[in-house]
C-alpha positions, 0 to 999 in steps of 0.5 A: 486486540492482535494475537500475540502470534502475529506480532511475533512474526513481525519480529521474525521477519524483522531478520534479514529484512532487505533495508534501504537507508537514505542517509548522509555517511556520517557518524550517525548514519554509521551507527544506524547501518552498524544496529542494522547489520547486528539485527541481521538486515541486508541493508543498502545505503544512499544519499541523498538520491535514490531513483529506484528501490533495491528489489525485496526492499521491505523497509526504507529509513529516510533522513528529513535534512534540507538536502532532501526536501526537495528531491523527487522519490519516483517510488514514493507513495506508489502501491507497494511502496514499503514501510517508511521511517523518518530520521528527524533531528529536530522538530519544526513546522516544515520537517514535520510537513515532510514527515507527513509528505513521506507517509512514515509509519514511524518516526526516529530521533538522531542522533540514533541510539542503541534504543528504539530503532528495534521498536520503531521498526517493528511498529513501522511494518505492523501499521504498513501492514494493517494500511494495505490490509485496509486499502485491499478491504476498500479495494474489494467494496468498491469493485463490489459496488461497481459490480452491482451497480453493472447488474442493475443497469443490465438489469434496468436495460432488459426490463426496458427492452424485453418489457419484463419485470426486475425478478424475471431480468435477473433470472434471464442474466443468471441462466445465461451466466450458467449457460456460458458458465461466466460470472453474473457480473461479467454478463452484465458487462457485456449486455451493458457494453453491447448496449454503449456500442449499438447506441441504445 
């Protein structure tokens, strides 16, 4: 379980948030803007379009309507996109499909009541978190995993070359790692590239 202090700090980040609302200038579309200005965001309005996201932007709020099913986001479901919150007014197989498709991390019913947009907000920024903590994990495993798989070839190409034993390559790629005061990993990148190279 999260530590109480962590998810306090979503809430306090919650204030001054920079919000990017992408919905049409209606009557709820005003209540939504008013319960951000009293929670204390910076928000930035749009409809339906908008090409790039203001800078800092840490959270969007976007309306599912037939004006916006088929307009293109370029900064949608890109690395660093932010968090994203769908505004549904009814449910049905296609409005649920675009909710899939915006990747949202929560869902707000509207009309938008004085209830429920602090919480879906703060659930919003908590799962986005936790995703990119995931996907840095995922990151760092697979980097690992190329690196190794990198010394194991350089590894594989020295015991075949110079006709020594697994133990003794390796011991050859971590003298010369101390040697050039490099990275192990970056030594056998450059043994299996010279390799490419010269065609052996």
């Amino acid at each position: 379980m999260k530590p109480l202090a962590d998810h306090a700090s979503v809430l306090r980040r919650i204030r001054g948030l920079s919000v990017a609302v992408v919905h049409p200038q209606d009557q709820d579309g005003e209540e939504l803007l008013a319960q951000l200005s009293r929670i204390g965001c910076d928000v930035h309005a749009a409809w339906p379009q908008l090409e790039t996201l203001p800078d800092e932007t840490g959270l969007v709020l976007m309306a599912v309507r037939p004006e916006t099913l088929r307009v293109q986001y370029p900064w949608l479901n890109r690395p660093g996109t932010p968090a994203v919150i769908a505004v549904v007014t009814y449910e049905s197989p296609v409005t649920i499909e675009a909710v899939l498709q915006l990747d949202a991390r929560a869902t707000l019913a509207s009309p938008v009541r004085s209830f429920g947009l602090l919480t879906a907000m703060a659930l919003a920024l908590s799962q986005h978190a936790r995703h990119q903590s995931r996907e840095r994990y995922i990151q760092r495993l697979e980097q690992k995993s190329a690196q190794q798989r990198i010394v194991l070839q350089a590894k594989q190409l020295m015991m075949r070359t110079r006709g020594v034993s697994e133990d003794e390559a390796y011991a050859l790629l971590r003298s010369e790692s101390m040697v050039r005061r490099a990275q192990i990993e970056q030594v056998a990148h450059e043994i299996v590239e010279a390799h490419k190279l010269l065609g052996l």
